[in-house]
PyMOL Python script that loads the backbone (N, CA, C, O; Angstrom):
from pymol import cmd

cmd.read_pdbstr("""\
ATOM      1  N   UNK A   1      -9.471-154.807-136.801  1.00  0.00           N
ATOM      2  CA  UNK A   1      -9.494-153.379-136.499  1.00  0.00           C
ATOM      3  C   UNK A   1      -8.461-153.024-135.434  1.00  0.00           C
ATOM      4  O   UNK A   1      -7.834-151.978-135.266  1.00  0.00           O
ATOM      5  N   UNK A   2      -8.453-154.219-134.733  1.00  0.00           N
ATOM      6  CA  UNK A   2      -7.604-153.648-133.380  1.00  0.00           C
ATOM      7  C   UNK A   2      -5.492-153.618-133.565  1.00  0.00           C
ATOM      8  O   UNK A   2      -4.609-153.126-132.862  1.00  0.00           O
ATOM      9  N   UNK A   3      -5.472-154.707-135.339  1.00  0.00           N
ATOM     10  CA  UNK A   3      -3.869-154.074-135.401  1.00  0.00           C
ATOM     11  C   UNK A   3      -4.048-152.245-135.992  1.00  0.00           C
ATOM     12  O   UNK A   3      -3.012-151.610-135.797  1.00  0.00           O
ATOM     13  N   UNK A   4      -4.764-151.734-136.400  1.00  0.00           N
ATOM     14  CA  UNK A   4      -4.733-150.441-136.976  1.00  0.00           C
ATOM     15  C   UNK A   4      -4.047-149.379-134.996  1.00  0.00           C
ATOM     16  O   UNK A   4      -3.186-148.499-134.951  1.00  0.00           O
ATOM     17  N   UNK A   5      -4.619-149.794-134.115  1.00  0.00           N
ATOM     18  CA  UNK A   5      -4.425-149.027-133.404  1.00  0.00           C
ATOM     19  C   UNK A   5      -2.849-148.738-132.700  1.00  0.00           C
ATOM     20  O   UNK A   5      -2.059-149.586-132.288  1.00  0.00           O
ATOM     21  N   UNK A   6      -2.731-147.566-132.716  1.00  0.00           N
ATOM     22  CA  UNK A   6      -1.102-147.294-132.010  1.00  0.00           C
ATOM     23  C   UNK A   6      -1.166-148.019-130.754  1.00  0.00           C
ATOM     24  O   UNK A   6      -0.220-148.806-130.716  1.00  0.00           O
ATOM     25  N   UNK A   7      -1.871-148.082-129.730  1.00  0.00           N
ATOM     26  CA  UNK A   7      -1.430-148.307-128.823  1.00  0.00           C
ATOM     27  C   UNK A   7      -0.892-150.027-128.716  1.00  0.00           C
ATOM     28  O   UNK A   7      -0.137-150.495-127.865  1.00  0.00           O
ATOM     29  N   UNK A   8      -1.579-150.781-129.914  1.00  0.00           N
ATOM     30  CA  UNK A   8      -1.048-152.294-129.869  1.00  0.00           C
ATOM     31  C   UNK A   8       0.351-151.962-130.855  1.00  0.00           C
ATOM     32  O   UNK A   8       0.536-151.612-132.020  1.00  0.00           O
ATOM     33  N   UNK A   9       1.289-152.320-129.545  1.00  0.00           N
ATOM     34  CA  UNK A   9       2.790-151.823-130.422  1.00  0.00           C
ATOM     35  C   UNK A   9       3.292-153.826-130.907  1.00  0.00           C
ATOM     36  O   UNK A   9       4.334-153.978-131.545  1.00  0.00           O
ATOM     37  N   UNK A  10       2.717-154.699-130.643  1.00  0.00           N
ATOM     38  CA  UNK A  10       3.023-156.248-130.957  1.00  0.00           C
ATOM     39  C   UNK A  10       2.097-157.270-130.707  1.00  0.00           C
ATOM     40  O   UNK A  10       1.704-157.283-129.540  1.00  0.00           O
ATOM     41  N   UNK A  11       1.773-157.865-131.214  1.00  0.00           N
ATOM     42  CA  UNK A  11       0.740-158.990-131.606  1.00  0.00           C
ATOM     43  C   UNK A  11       1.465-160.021-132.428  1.00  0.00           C
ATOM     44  O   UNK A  11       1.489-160.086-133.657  1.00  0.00           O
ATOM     45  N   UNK A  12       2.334-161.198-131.144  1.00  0.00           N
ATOM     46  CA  UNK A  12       2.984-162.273-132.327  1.00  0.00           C
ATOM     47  C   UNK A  12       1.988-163.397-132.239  1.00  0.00           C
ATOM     48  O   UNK A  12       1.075-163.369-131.414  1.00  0.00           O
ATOM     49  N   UNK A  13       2.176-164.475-133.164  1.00  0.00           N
ATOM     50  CA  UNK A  13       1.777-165.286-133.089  1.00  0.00           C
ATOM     51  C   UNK A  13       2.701-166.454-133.198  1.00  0.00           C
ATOM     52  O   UNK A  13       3.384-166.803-134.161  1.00  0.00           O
ATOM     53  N   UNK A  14       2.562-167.079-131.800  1.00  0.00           N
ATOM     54  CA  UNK A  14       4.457-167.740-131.720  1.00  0.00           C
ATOM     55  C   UNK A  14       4.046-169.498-132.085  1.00  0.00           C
ATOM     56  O   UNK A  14       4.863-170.393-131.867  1.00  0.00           O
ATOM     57  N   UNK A  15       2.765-169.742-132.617  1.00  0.00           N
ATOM     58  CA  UNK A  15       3.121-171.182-132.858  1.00  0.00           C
ATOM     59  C   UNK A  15       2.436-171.276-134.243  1.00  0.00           C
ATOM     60  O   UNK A  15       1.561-170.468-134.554  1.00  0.00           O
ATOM     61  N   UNK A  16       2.799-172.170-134.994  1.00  0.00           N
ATOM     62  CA  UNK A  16       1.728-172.320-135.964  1.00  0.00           C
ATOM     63  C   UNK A  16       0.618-173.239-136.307  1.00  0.00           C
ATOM     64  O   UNK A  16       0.694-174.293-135.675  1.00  0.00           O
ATOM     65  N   UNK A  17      -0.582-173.146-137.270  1.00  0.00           N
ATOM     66  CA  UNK A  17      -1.731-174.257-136.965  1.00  0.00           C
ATOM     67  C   UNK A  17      -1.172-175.349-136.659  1.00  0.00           C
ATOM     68  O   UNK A  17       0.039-175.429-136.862  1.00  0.00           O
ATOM     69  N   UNK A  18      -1.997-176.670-135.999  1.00  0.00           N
ATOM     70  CA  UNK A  18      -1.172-178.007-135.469  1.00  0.00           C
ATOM     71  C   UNK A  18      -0.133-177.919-134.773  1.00  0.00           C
ATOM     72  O   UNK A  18       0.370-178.961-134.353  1.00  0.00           O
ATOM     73  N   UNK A  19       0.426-176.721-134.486  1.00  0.00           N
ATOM     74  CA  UNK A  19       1.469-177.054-133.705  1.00  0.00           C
ATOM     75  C   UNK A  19       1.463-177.704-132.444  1.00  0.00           C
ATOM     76  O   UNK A  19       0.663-177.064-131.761  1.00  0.00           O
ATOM     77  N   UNK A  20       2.090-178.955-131.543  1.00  0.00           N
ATOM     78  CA  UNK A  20       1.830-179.511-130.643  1.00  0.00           C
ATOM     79  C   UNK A  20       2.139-178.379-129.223  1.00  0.00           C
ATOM     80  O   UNK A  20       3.263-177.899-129.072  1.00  0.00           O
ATOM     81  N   UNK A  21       1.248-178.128-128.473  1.00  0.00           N
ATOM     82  CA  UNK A  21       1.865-177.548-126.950  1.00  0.00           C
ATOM     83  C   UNK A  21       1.282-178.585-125.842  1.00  0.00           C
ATOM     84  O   UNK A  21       0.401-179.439-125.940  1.00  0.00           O
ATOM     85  N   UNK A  22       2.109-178.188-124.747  1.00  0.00           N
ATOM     86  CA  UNK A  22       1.495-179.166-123.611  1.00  0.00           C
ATOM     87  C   UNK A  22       0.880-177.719-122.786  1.00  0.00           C
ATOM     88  O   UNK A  22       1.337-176.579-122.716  1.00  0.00           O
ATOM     89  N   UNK A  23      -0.260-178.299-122.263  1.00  0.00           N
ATOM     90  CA  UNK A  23      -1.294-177.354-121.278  1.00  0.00           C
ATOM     91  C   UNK A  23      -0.444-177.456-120.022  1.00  0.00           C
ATOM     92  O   UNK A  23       0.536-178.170-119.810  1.00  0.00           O
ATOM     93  N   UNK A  24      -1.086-176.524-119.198  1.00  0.00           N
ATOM     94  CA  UNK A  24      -0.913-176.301-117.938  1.00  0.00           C
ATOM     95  C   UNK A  24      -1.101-177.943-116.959  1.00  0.00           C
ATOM     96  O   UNK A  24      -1.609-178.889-117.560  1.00  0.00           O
ATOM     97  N   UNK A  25      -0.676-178.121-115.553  1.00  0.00           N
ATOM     98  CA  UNK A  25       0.495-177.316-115.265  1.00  0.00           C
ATOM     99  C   UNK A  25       2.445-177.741-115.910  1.00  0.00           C
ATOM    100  O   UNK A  25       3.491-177.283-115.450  1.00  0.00           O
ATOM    101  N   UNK A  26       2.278-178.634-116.943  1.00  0.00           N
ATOM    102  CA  UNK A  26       3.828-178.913-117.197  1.00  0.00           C
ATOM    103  C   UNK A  26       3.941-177.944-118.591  1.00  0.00           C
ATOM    104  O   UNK A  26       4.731-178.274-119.475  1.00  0.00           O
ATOM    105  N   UNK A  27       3.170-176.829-118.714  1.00  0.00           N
ATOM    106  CA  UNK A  27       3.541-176.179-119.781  1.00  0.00           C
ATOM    107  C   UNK A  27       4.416-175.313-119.161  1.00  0.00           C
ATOM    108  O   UNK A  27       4.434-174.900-118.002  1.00  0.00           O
ATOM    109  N   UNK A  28       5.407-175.017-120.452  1.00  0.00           N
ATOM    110  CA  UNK A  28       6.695-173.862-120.397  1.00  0.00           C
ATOM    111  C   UNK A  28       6.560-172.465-121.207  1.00  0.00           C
ATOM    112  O   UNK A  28       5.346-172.261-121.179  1.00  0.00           O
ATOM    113  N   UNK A  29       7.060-171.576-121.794  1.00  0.00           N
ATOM    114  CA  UNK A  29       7.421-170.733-122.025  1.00  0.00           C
ATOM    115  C   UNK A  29       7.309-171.103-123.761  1.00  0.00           C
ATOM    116  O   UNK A  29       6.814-170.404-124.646  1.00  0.00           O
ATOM    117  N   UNK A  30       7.778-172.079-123.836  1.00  0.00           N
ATOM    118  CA  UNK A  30       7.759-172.927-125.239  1.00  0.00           C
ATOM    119  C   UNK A  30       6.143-173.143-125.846  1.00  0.00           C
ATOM    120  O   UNK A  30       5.856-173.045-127.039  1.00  0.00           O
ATOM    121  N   UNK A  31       5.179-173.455-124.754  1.00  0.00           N
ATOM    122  CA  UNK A  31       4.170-173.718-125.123  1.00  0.00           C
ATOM    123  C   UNK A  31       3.278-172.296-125.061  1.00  0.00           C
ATOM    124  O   UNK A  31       2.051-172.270-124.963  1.00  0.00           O
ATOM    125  N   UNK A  32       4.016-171.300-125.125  1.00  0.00           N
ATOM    126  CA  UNK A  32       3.141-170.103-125.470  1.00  0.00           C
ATOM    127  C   UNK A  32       2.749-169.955-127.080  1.00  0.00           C
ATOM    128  O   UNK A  32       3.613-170.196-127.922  1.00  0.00           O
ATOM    129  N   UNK A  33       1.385-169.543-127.478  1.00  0.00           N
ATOM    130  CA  UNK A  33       0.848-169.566-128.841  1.00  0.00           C
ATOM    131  C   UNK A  33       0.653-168.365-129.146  1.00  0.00           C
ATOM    132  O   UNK A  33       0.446-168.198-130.348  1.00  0.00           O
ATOM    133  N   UNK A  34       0.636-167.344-128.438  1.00  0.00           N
ATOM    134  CA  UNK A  34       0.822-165.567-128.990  1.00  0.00           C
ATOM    135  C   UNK A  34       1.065-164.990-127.763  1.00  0.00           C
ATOM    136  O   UNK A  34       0.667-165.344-126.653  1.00  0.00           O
ATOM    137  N   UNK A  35       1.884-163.899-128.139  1.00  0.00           N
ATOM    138  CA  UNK A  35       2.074-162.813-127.126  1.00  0.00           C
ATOM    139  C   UNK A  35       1.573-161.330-127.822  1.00  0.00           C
ATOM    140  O   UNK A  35       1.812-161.075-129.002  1.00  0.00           O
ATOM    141  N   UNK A  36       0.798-160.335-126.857  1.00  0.00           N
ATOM    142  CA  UNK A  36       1.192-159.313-127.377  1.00  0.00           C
ATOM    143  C   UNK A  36       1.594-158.241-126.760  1.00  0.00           C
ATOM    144  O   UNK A  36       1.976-158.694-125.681  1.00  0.00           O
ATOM    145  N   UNK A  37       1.793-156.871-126.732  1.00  0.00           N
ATOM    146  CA  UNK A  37       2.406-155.523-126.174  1.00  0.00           C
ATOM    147  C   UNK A  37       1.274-154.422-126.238  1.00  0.00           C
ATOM    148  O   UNK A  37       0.677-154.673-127.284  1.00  0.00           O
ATOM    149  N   UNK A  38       0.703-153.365-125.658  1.00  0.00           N
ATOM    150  CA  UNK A  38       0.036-152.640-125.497  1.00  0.00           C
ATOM    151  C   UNK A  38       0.493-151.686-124.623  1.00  0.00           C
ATOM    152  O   UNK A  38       1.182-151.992-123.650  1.00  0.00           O
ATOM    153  N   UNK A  39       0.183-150.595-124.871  1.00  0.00           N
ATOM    154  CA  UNK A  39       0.635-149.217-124.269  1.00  0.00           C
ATOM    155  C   UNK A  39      -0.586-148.544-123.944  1.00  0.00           C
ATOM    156  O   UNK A  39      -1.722-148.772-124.359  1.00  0.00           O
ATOM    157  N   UNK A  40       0.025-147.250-122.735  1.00  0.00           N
ATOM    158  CA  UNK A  40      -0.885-146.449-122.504  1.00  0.00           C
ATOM    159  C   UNK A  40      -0.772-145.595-121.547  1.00  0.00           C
ATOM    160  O   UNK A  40       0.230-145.885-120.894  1.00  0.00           O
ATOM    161  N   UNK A  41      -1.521-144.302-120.962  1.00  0.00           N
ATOM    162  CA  UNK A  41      -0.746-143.542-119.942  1.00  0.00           C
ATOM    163  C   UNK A  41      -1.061-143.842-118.911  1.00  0.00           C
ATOM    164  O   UNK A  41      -0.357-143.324-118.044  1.00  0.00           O
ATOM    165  N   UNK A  42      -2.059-144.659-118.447  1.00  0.00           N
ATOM    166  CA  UNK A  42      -2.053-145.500-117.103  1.00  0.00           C
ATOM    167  C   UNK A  42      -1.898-147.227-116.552  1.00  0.00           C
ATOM    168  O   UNK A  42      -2.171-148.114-117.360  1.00  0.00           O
ATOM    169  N   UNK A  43      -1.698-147.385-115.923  1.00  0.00           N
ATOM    170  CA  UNK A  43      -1.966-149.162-115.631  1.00  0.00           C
ATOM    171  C   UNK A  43      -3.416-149.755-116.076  1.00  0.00           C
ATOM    172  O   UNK A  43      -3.766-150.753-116.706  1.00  0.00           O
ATOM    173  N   UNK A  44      -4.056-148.734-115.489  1.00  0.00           N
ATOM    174  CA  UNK A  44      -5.543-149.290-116.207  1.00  0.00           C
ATOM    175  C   UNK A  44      -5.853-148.956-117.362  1.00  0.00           C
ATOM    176  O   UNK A  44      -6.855-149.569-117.731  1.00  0.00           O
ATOM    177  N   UNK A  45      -5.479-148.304-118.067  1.00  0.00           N
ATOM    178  CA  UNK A  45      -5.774-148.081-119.683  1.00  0.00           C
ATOM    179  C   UNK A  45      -5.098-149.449-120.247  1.00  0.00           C
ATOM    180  O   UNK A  45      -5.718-150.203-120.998  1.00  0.00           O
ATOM    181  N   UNK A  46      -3.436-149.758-119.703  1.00  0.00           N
ATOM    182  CA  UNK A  46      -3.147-150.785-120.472  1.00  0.00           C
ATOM    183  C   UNK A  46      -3.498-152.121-119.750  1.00  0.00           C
ATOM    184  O   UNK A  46      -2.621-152.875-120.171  1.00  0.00           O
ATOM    185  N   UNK A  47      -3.906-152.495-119.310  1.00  0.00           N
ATOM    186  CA  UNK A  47      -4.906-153.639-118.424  1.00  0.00           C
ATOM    187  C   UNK A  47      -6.135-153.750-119.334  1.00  0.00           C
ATOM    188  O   UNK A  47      -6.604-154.847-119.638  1.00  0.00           O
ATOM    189  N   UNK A  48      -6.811-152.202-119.901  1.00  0.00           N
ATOM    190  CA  UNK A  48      -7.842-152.334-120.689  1.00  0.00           C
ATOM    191  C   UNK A  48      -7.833-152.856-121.776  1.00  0.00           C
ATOM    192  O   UNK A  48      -8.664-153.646-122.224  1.00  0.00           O
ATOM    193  N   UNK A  49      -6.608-152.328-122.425  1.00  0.00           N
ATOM    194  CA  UNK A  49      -6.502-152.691-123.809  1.00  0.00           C
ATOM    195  C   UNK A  49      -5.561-153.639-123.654  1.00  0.00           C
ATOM    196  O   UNK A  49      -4.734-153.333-124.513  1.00  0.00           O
ATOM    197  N   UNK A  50      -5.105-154.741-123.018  1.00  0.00           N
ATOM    198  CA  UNK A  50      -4.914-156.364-122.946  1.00  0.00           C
ATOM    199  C   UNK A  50      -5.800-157.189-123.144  1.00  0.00           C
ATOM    200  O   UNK A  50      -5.715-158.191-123.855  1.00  0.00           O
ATOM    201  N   UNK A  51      -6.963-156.724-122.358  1.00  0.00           N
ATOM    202  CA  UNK A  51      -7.908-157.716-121.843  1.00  0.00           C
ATOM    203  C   UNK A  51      -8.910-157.325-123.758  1.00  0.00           C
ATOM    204  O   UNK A  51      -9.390-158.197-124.484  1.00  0.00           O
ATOM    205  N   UNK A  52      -8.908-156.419-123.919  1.00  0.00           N
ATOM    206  CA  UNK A  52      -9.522-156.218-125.359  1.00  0.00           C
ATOM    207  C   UNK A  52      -8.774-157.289-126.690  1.00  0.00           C
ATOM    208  O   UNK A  52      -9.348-158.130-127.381  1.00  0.00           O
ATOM    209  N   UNK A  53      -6.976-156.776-126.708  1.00  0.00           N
ATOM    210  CA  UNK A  53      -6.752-157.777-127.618  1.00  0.00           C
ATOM    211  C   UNK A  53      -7.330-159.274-127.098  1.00  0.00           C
ATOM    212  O   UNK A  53      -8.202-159.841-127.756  1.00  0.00           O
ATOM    213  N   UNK A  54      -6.875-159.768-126.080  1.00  0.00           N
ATOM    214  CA  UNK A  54      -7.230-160.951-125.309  1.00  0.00           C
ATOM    215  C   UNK A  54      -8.941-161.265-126.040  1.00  0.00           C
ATOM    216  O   UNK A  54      -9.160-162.357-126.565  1.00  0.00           O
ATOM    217  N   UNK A  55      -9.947-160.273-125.985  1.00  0.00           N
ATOM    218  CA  UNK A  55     -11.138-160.566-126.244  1.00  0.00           C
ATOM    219  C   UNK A  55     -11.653-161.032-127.765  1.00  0.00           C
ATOM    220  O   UNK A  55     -12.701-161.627-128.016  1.00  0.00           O
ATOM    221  N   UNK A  56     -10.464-160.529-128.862  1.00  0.00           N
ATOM    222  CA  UNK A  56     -10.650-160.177-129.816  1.00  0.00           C
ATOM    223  C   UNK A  56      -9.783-161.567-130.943  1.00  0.00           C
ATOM    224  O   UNK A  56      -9.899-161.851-132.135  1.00  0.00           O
ATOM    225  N   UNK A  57      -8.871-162.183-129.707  1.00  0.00           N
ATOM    226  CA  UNK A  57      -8.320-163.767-130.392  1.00  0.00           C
ATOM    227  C   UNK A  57      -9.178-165.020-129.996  1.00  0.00           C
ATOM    228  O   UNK A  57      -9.722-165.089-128.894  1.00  0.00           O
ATOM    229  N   UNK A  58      -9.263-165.880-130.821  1.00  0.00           N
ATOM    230  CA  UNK A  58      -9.471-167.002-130.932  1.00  0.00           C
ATOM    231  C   UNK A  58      -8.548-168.287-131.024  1.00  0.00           C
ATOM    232  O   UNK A  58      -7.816-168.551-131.978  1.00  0.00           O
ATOM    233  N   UNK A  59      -8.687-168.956-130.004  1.00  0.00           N
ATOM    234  CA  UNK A  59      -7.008-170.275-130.061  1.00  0.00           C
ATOM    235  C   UNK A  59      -8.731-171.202-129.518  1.00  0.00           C
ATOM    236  O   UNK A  59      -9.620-170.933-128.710  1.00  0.00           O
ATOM    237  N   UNK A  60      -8.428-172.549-130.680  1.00  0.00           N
ATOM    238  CA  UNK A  60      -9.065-173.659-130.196  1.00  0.00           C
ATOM    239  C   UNK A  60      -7.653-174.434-129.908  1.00  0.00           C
ATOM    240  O   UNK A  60      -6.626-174.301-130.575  1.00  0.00           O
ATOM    241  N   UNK A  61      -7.826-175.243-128.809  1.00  0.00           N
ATOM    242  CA  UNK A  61      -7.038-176.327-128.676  1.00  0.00           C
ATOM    243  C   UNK A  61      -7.785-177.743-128.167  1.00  0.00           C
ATOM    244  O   UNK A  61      -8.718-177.850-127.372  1.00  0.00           O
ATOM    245  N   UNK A  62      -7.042-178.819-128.913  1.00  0.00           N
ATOM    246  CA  UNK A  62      -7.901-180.079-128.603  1.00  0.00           C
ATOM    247  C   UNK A  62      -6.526-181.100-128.431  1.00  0.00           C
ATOM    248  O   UNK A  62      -5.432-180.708-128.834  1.00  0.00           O
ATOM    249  N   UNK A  63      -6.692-182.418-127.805  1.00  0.00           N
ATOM    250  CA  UNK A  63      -6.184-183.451-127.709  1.00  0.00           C
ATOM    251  C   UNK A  63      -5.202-183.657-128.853  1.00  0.00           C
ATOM    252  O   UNK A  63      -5.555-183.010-129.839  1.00  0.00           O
ATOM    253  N   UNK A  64      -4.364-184.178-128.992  1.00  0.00           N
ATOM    254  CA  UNK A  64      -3.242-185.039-130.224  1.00  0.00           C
ATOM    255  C   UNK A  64      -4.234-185.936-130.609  1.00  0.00           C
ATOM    256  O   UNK A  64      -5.064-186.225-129.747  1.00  0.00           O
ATOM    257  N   UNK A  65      -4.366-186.603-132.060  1.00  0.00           N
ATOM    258  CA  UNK A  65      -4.919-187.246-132.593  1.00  0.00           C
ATOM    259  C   UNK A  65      -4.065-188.881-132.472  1.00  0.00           C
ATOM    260  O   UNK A  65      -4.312-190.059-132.730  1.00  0.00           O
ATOM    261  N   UNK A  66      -2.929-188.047-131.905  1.00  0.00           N
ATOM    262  CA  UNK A  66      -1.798-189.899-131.905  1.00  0.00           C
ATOM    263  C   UNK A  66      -0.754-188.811-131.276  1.00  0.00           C
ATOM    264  O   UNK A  66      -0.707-187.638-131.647  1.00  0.00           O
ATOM    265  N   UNK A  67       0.215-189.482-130.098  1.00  0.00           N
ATOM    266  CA  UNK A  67       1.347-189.106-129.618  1.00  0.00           C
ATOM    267  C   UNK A  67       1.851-190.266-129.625  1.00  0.00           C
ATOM    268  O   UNK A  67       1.276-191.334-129.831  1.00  0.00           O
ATOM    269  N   UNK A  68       3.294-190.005-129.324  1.00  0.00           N
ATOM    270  CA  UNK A  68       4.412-191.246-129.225  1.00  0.00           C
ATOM    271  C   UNK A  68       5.230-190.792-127.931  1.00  0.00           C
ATOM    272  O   UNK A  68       6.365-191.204-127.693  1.00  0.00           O
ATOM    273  N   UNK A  69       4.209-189.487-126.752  1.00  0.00           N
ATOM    274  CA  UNK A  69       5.178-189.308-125.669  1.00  0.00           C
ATOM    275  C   UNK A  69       4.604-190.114-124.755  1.00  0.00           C
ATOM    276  O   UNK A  69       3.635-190.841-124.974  1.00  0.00           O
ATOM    277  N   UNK A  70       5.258-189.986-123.599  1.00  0.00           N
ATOM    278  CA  UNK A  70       4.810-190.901-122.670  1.00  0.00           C
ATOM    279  C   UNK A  70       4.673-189.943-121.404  1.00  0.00           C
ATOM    280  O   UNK A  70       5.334-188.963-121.062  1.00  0.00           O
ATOM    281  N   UNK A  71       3.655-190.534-120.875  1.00  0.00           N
ATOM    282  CA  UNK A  71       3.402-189.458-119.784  1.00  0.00           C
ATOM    283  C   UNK A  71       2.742-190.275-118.643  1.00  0.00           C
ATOM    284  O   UNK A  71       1.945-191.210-118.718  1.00  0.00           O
ATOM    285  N   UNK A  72       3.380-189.568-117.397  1.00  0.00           N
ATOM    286  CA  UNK A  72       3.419-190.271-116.062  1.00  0.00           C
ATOM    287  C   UNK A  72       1.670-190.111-115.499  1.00  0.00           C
ATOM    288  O   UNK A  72       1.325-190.583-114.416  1.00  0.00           O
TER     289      UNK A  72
END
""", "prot")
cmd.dss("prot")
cmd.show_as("cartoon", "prot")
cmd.util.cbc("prot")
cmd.orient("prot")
């Protein structure tokens, strides 16, 4: 319901299923899995309707089943 509304002007989804990311804190910019854009005529209207798309996605993330990186 919530792409029908004008004020969500972008909703990407920047990785795809399985895709590998590294968590916080050595995650980058790279390891972002959606972004989106929201408008509105105040700071708190669009604060509101962030925290709404925000409420309205679902991201499970779990462990690699097998890596070949190496980590300190």
């Amino acid at each position: 319901a919530l792409r029908h509304q004008l004020w969500l002007e972008r909703l990407v989804w920047t990785r795809d299923l399985g895709t590998q990311v590294t968590a916080a804190p050595r995650s980058s910019i790279d390891d972002r899995i959606a972004h989106w854009v929201v408008t509105g005529p105040t700071a708190a209207d669009c604060a509101t309707r962030r925290d709404m798309v925000a409420d309205h996605l679902s991201v499970r993330v779990s462990r690699p089943a097998h890596t070949t990186s190496c980590t300190k």
